[in-house]
C-alpha positions in Angstrom: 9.7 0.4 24.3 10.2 3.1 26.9 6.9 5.3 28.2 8.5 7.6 26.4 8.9 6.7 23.1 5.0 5.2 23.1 3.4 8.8 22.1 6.0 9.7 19.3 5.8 6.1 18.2 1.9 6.5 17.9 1.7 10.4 16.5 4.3 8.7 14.1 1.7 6.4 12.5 -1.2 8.7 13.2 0.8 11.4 10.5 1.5 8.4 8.4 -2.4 7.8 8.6 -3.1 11.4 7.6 -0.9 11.7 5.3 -2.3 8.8 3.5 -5.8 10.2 3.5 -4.5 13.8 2.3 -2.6 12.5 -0.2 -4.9 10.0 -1.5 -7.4 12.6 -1.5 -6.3 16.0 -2.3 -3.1 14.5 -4.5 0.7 14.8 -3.1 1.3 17.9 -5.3 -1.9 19.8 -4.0 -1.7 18.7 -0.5 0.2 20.4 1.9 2.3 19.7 5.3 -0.3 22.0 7.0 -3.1 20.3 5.6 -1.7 16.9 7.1 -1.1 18.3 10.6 -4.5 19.4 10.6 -6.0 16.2 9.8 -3.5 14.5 12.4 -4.7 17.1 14.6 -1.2 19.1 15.3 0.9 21.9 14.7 3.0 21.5 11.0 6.1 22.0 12.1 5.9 18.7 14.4 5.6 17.1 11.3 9.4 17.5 10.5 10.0 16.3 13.5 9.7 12.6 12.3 9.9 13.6 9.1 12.4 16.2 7.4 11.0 16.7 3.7 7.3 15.9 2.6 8.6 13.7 0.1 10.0 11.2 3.2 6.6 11.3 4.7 5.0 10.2 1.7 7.9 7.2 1.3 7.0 6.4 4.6 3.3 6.4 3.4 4.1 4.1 1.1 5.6 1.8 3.1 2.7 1.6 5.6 0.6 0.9 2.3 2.8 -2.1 1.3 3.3 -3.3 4.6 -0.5 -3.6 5.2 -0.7 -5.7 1.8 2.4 -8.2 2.2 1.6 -8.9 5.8 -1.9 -9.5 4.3 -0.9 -11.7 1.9 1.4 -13.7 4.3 -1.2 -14.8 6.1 -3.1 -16.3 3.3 0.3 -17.9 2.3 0.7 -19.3 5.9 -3.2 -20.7 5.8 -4.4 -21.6 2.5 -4.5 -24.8 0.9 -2.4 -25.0 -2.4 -5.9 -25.0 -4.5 -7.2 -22.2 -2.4 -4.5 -20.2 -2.4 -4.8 -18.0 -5.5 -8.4 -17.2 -4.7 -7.6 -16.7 -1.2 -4.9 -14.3 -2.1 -7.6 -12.4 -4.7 -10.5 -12.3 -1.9 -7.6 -10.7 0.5 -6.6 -8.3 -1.7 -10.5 -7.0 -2.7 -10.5 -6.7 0.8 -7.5 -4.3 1.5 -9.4 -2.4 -1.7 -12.4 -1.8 0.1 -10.7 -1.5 3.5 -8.5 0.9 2.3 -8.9 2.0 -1.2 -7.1 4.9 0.0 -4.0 3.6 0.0 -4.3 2.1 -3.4 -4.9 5.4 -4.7 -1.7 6.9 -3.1 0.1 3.9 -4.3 -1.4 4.6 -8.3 -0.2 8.2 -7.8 3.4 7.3 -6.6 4.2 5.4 -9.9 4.0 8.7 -11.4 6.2 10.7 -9.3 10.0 11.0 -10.7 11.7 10.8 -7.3 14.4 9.0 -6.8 13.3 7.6 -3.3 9.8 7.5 -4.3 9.9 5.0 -6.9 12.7 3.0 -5.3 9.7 2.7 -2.4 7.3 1.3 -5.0 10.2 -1.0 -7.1 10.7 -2.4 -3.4 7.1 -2.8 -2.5 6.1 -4.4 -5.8 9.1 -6.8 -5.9 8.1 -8.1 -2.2 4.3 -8.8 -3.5 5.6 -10.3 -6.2 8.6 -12.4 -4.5 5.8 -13.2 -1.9 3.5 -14.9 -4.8 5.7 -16.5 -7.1 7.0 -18.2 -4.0 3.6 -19.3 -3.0 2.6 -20.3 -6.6 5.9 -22.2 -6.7 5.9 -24.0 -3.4 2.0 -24.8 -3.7 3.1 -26.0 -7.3 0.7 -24.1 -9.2 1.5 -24.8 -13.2 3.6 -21.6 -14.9 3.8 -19.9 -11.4 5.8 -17.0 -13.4 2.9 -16.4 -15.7 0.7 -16.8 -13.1 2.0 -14.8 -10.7 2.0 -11.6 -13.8 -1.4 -12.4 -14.4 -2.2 -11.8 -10.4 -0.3 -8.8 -10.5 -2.2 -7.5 -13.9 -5.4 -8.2 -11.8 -4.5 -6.2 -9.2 -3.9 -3.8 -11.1 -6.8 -3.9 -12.8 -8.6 -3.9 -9.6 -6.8 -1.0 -8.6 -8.2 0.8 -11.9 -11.7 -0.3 -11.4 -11.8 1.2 -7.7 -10.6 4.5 -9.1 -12.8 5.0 -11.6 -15.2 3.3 -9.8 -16.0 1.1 -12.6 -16.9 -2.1 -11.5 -17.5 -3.7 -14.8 -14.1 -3.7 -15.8 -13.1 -6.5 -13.2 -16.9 -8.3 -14.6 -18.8 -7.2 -11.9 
């Protein structure tokens, strides 16, 4: 990468960043281009200069958000024994909840938005966590790795829940 391209590269991520916290916030509807420039700490219209429409900054969002988690989760894959592994991959993804809880709630907010784009960014991102543990389930031979790996996926969701309503006792806690 060029000198040049290093700043953009890293306002890039640092609107993604704001974006996520406006969004998660305020909600995408509510929030506003401005309000994420001033959180990134520029002017609105440089915004559009990554990103043309609001709706492709909050795709790219979510694909910040997802990346985080599978690039979490493929590094429990890669070091966790096979009896460890579905704990491992739990305690991981409590983790990116109170790392960065929110992410999951701009994630809970983009399954209801009907766009197009937006919901082909969550299909994608769910299939890839789920490819990612039904492979691990299946290569560390856990029994019913299909069942197994919907149950996971019902937890997280569950955890998700819990973390938004900030009720703890709904994951036994």
């Amino acid at each position: 990468m060029s000198k040049k391209e290093a700043p953009s590269v890293n306002r890039k991520d640092e609107i993604v960043s704001a974006a996520i916290e406006t969004f998660a916030e305020i909600g995408y509807y509510r929030a506003t281009t401005a309000q994420v420039a001033e959180r990134a700490n520029i002017s609105q219209p440089y915004i559009f200069k990554f990103f043309p429409t609001k709706e492709a900054l909050l795709a790219a969002a979510l694909e910040a958000s997802w990346e985080r988690i599978i690039a979490s989760f493929r590094r429990v894959v890669e070091t966790a024994q096979p009896e460890q592994l579905e704990s491992e991959l739990i305690e991981a993804y409590e983790r990116i909840l109170a790392d960065r809880s929110n992410e999951m709630l701009l994630q809970m907010q983009a399954q209801t938005i009907p766009s197009d784009v937006i919901r082909e960014e969550m299909r994608k991102g769910f299939r890839n966590v789920r490819n990612i543990v039904l492979d691990a389930f299946r290569h560390a031979s856990i029994p019913h790795p299909e069942e197994r790996t919907l149950l996971f996926l019902a937890r997280g969701m569950l955890c998700n829940i819990s973390m938004a309503l900030d009720m703890p006792e709904l994951m036994g806690k």
